[in-house]
C-alpha positions as CSV (number, residue, x, y, z in Angstrom):
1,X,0.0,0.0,0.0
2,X,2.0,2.8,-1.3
3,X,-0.4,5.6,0.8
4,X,-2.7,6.9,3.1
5,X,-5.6,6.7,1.0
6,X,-5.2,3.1,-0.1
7,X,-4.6,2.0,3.4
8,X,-8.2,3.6,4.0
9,X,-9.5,1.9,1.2
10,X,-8.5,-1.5,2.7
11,X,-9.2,-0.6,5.7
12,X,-12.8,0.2,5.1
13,X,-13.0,-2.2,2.8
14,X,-12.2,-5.4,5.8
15,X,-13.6,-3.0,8.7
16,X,-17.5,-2.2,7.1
17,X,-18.8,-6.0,6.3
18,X,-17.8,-6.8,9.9
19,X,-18.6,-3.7,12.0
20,X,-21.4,-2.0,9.8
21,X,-20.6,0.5,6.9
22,X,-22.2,3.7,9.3
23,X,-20.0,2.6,12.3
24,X,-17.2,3.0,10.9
25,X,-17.8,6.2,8.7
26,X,-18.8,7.8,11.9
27,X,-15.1,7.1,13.4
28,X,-14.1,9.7,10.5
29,X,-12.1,11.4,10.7
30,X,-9.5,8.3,11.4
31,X,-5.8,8.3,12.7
32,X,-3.5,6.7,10.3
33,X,0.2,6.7,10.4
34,X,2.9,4.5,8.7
35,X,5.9,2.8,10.7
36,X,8.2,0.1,10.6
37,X,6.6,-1.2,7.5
38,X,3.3,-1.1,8.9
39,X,0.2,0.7,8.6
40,X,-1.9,1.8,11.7
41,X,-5.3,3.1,11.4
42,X,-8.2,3.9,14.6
43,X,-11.2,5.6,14.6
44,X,-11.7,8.6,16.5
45,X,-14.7,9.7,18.2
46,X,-16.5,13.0,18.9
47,X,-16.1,15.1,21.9
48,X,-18.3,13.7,24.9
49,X,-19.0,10.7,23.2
50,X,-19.2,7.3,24.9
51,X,-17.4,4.2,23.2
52,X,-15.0,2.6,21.3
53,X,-13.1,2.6,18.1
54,X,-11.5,0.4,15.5
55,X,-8.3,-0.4,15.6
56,X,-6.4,-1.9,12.7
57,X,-2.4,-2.7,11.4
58,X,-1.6,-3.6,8.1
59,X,1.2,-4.6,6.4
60,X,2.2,-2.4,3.9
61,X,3.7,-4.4,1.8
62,X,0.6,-6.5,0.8
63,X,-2.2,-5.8,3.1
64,X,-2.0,-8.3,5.5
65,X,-4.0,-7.8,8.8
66,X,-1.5,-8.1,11.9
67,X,-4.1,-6.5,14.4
68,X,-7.9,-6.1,14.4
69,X,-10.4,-4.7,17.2
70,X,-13.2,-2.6,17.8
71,X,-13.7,-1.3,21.5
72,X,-17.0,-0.6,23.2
């Protein structure tokens, strides 16, 4: 994955068939960083808001999933 937008792409792309398409759009806008070959990407939620967020690390170099969660 050669940048931040693809890494989105995948990301949404694994994260909305299991957590529900509006669930994670409403995470926007999401923290994503590349490191050590990796990228990470988390939701974010509002101010005053109750719950949790996705969490996700990819491998850059072809996608693979090392880490997947969702909080409450």
């Amino acid at each position: 994955m050669p940048n931040k937008q693809v890494a989105i792409a995948v990301a949404e792309a694994l994260l909305f068939p299991l957590y529900g398409q509006r669930t994670i759009v409403n995470e926007r806008p999401y923290e994503v960083y590349r490191s050590d070959g990796c990228w990470y990407l988390s939701g974010t939620l509002p101010v005053g808001y109750d719950g949790g967020t996705f969490e996700i690390v990819l491998k850059a170099a072809d996608g693979q999933v090392l880490h997947l969660t969702h909080g409450k």
